[in-house]
C-alpha positions in Angstrom: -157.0 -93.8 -109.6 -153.2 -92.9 -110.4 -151.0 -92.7 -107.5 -147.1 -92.3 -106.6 -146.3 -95.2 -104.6 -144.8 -93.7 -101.6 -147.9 -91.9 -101.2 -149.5 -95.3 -100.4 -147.0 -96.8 -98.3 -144.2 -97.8 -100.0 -141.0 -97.8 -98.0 -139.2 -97.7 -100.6 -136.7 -94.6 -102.4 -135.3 -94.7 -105.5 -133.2 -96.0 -106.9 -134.8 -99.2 -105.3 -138.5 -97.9 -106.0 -139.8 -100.7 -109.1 -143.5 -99.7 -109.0 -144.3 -96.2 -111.5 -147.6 -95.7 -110.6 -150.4 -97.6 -109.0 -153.6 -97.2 -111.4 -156.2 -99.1 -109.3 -156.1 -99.9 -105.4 -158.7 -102.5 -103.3 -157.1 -102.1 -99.9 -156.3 -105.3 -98.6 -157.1 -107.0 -101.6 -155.7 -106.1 -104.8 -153.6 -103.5 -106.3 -152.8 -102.9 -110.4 -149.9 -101.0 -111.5 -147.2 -100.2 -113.9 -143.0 -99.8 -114.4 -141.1 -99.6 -117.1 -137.3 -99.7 -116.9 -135.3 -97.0 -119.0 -132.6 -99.0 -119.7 -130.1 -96.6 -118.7 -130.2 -98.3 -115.1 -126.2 -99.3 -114.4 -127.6 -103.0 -113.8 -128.4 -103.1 -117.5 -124.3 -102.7 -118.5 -123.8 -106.4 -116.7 -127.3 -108.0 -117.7 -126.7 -109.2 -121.0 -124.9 -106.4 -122.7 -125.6 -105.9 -126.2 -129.0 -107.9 -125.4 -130.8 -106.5 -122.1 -133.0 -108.3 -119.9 -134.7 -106.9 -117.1 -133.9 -109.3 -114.5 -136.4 -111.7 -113.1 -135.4 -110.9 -110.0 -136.5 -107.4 -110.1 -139.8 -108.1 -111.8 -140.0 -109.7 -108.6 -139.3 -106.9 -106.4 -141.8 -104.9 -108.4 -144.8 -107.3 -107.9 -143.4 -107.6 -104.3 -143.5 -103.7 -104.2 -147.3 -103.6 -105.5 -147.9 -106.3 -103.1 -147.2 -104.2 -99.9 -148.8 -101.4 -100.9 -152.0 -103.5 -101.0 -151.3 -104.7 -97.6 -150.5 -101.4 -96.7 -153.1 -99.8 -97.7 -155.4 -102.9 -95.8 -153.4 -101.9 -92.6 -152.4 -98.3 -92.0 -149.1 -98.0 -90.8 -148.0 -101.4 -91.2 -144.9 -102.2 -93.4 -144.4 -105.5 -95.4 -141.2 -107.4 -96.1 -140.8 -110.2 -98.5 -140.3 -113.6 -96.9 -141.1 -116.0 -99.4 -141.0 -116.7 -102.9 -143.2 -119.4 -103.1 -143.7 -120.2 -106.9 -142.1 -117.7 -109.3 -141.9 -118.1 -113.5 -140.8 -116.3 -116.2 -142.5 -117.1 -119.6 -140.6 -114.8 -121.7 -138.3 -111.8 -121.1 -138.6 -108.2 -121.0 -136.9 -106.2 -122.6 -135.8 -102.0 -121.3 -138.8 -99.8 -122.5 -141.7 -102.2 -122.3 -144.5 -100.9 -120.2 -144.7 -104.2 -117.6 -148.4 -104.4 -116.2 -148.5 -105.7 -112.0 -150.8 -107.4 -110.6 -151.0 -108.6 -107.1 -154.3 -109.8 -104.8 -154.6 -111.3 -101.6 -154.9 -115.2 -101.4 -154.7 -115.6 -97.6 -152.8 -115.2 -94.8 -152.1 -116.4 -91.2 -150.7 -114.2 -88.3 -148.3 -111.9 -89.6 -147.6 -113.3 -93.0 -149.6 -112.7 -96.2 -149.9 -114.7 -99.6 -150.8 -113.0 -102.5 -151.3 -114.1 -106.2 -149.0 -112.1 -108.6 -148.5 -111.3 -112.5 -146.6 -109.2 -114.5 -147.8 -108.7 -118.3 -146.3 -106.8 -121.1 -149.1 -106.2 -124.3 -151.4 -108.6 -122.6 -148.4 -111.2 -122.1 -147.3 -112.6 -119.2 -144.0 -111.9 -118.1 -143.6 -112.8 -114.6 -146.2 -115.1 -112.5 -146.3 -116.6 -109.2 -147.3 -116.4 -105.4 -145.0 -114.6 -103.0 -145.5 -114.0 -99.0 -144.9 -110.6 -96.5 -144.8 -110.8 -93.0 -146.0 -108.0 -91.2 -142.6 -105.9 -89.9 
């Protein structure tokens, strides 16, 4: 399955959109997907110039991103914000042009607000890892 994000749910219009595609979808459960930054984005001229980084901050986004469309897709017409960064690391950084694999599944929830597992991976590597929480707008 390869699918534009917005078609899934996603609130979200560029140039704030950090999901590419979403390549496999378990509603409610899990999602899989990819982005990969240009590095003509205006963020990069501050971000270490000479020496990009994409920001850990917007990996974060981006495996937030992924993670609504999974509990989108579990809830039809619901939209997710991010409340909660529980546990977030960065093991090494990435770099403009690197295709960044997302993960995110489901580990829970109470009420309104959902946990879910997430990891980012470039060539196999991880990237970005950690456990992040939406409530239910």
């Amino acid at each position: 399955m390869k699918a534009d994000p917005a078609s899934l749910g996603l609130p979200h219009r560029e140039p704030f959109v950090f999901v590419d595609e979403v390549l496999e979808l378990a509603p409610g459960n899990s999602a899989h997907g990819v982005k990969t930054f240009r590095g003509d984005e205006a963020f990069f001229a501050g971000h270490f110039p000479g020496d990009p980084i994409v920001p850990g901050v917007l990996l974060t986004e981006a495996l937030a991103q992924l993670a609504g469309i999974v509990g989108a897709a579990g809830e039809p017409g619901a939209r997710f914000l991010l409340s909660a960064v529980r546990v977030m690391k960065f093991p090494r950084a990435v770099r403009p042009g690197e295709r960044i694999e997302l993960e995110a599944e489901t580990a829970g929830g109470l009420g309104g607000l959902h946990s879910f597992a997430v990891r980012a991976t470039v060539g196999g590597e991880s990237v970005a890892e950690g456990q992040i929480i939406l409530s239910r707008a």
